[in-house]
C-alpha positions as CSV (number, residue, x, y, z in Angstrom):
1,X,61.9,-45.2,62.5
2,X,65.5,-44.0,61.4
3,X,66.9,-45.1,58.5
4,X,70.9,-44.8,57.5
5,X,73.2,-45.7,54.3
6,X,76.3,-46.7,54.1
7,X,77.4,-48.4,57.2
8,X,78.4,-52.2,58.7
9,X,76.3,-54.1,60.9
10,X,79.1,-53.9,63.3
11,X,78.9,-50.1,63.0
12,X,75.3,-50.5,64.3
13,X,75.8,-52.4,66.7
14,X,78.8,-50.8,67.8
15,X,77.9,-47.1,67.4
16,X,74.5,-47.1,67.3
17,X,73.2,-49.8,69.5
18,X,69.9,-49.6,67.8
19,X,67.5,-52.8,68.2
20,X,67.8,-54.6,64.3
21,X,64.7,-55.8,63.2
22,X,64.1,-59.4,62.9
23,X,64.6,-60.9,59.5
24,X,61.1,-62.6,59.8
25,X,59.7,-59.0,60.4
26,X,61.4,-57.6,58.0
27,X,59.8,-60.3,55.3
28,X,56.5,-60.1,56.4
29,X,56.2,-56.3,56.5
30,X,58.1,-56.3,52.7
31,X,55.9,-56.6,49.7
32,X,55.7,-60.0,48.2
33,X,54.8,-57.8,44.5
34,X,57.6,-55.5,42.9
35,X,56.5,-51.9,42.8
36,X,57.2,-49.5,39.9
37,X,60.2,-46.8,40.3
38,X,59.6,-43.1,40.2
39,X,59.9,-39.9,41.6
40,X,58.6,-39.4,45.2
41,X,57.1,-36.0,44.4
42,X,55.5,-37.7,40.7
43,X,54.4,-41.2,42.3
44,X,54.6,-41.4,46.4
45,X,53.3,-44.8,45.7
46,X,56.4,-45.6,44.0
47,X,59.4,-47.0,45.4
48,X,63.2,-45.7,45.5
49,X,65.4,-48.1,43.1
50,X,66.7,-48.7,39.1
51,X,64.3,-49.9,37.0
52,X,63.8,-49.5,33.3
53,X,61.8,-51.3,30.9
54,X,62.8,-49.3,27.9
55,X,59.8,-47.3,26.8
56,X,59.0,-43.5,27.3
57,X,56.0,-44.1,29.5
58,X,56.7,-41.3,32.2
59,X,58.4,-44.6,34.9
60,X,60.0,-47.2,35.3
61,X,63.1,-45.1,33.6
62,X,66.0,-45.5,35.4
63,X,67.1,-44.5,38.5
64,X,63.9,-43.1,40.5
65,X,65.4,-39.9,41.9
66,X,67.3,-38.9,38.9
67,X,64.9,-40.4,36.2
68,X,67.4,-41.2,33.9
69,X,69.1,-44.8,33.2
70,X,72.6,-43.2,33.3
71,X,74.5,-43.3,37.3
72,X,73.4,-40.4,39.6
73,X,77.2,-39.4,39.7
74,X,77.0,-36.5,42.0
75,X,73.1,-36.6,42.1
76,X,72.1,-38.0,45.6
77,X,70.6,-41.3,44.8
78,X,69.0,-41.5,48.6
79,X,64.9,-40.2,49.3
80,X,64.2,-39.5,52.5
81,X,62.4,-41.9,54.8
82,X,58.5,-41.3,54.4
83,X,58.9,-39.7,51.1
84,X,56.8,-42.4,49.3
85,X,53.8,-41.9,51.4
86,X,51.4,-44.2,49.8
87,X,53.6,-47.2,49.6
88,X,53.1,-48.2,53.4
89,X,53.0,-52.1,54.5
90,X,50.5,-53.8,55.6
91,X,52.1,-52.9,59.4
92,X,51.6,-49.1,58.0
93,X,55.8,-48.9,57.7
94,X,57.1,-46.9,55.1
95,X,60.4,-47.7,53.2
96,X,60.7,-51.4,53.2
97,X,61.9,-51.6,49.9
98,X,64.4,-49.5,47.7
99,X,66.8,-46.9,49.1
100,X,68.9,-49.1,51.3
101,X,69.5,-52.8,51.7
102,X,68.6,-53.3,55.3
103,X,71.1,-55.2,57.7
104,X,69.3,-58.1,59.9
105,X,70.0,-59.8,63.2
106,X,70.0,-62.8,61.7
107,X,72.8,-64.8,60.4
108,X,73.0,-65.7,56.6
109,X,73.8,-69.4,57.4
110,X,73.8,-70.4,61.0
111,X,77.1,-70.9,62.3
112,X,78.4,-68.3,60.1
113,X,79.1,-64.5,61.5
114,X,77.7,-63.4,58.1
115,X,74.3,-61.7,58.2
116,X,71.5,-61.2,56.1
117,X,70.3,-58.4,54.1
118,X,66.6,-57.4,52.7
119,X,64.8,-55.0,50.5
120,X,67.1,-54.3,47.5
121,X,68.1,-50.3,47.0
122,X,68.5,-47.7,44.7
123,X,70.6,-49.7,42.8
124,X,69.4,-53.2,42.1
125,X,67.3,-53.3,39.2
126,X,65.7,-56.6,41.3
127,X,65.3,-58.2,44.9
128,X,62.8,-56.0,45.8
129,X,60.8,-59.6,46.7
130,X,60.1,-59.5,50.7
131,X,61.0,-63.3,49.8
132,X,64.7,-62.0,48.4
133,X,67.6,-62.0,51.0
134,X,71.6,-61.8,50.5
135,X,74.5,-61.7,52.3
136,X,76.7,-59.8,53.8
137,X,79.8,-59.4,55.6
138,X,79.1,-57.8,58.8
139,X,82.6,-55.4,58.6
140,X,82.0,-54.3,55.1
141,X,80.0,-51.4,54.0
142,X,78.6,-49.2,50.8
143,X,76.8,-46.9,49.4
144,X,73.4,-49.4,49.2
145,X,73.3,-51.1,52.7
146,X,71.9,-49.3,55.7
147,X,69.7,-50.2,58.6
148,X,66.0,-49.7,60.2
149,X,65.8,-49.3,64.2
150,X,62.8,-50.7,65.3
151,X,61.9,-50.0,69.3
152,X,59.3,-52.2,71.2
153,X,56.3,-50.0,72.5
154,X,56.3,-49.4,76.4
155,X,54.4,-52.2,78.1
156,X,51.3,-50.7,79.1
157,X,48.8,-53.4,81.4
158,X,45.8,-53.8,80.1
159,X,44.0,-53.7,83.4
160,X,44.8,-50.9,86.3
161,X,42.9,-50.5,89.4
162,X,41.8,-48.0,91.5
163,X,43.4,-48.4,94.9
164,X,41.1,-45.9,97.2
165,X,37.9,-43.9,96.6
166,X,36.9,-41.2,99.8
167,X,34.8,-39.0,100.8
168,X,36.3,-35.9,103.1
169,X,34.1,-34.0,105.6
170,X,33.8,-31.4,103.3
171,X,32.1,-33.6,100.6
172,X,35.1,-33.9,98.3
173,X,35.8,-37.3,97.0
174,X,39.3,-38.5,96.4
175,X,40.7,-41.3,94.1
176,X,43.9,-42.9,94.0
177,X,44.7,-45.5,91.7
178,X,47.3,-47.3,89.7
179,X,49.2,-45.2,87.2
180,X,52.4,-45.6,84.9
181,X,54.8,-43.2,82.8
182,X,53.7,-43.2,79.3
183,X,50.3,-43.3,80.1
184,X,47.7,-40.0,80.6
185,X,44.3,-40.4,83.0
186,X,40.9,-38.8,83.1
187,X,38.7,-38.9,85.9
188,X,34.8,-39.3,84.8
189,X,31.7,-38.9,86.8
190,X,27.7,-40.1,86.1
191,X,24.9,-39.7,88.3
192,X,23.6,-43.0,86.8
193,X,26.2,-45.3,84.8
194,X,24.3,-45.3,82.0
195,X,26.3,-44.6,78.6
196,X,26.2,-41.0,77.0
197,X,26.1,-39.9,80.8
198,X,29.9,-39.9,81.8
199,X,31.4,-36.8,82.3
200,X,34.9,-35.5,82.4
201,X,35.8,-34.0,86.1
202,X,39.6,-33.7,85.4
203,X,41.8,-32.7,82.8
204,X,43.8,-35.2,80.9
205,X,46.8,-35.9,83.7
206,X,49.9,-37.5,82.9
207,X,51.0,-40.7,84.0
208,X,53.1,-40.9,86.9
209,X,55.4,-44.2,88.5
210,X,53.7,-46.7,90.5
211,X,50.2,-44.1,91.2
212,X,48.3,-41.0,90.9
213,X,45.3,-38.9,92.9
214,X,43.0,-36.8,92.2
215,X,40.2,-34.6,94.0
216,X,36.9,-33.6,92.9
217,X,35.8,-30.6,94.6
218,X,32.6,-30.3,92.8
219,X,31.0,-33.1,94.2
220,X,29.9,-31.3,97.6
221,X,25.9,-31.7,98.3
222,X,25.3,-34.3,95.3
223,X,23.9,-37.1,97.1
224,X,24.7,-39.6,94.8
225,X,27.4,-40.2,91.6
226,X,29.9,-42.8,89.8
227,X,33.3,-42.0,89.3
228,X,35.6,-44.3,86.6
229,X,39.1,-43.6,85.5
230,X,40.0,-43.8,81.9
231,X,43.3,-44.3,80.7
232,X,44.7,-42.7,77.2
233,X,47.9,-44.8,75.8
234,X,50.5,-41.7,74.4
């Protein structure tokens, strides 16, 4: 996840090409309860915008990098993604509120080029809401709106086949099956199938396109064994 400040959506999609998150993603991974304001290093639950409810309690005091009510100036008013460790979404995302408004592929008003914005930032004392959007104009940006890149995991099958299983003259056996980038592959061996009795015979192999072999050389003068092929997702 990348996060930026102060750019247009057309900047991102001119510049940076990134895939925008939906806008219904964006709600549903946003909290629906506003969080307090603080410091990353004195509350990583916290999150990263103005907020103060006028009392000397140690938060909620201002702005939460500075701590004080009065502008940053030349304070930088930005945390860096992750800072707030404990304040993940229920999708385990970090930084879904606070910090940046974050642009969104989806128009404002359909029919309309404008486009919509979620998550409040440093600035807004509010709109922190995953139900809160605004508008903006695509061409225009400022110090509070930025962006989240979000990239779709590789499409990894759920099922993959072994293609051939031999035996050489020498008494090696030999297994080729179905393999993709991405992915890594151990080759496993039990005299009996029964669980707890699977062994590793290879090392962890990387993926490769398309397929993959591999050659046990241990097996010579076992009379009998199972071989399976278990695949690791990076």
């Amino acid at each position: 996840m990348l996060q930026d400040k102060d750019v247009t959506f057309d900047d991102v999609h001119v510049d940076f090409k990134p895939k925008l998150r939906a806008e219904m993603r964006e709600r549903s991974a946003g909290s629906n309860t506003v969080p307090i304001s603080d410091q990353p290093g004195d509350n990583p639950a916290a999150v990263n915008y103005f907020n103060d409810d006028d009392v000397a309690n140690g938060f909620n005091d201002g702005y939460a990098v500075s701590g004080s009510s009065s502008f940053p100036g030349s304070t930088n008013p930005f945390t860096d993604v992750g800072a707030y460790a404990d304040a993940k979404s229920s999708y385990g995302t970090l930084d879904q509120n606070g910090s940046v408004w974050e642009w969104n592929e989806a128009p404002f008003e359909s029919g309309f080029s404008s486009r919509t914005l979620r998550g409040g930032s440093w600035y807004n004392p509010a709109s922190l809401d995953s139900s809160v959007r605004t508008v903006g104009n695509p061409f225009v940006g400022d110090g509070t709106r930025g962006f989240r890149v979000a990239a779709s995991e590789p499409s990894i099958p759920d099922i993959f086949q072994v293609i051939v299983i031999s035996r050489n003259a020498s008494g090696h056996i030999s297994l080729t099956w179905e393999s993709q980038t991405g992915s890594s592959y151990q080759v496993e061996r039990s005299p009996s199938m029964r669980a707890g009795t699977w062994t590793p015979v290879s090392a962890l192999l990387p993926g490769l396109a398309n397929s993959m072999n591999f050659s046990h050389t241990g097996a010579t003068g076992e009379d009998k064994g199972f071989y399976r092929v278990v695949r690791t997702a990076p």
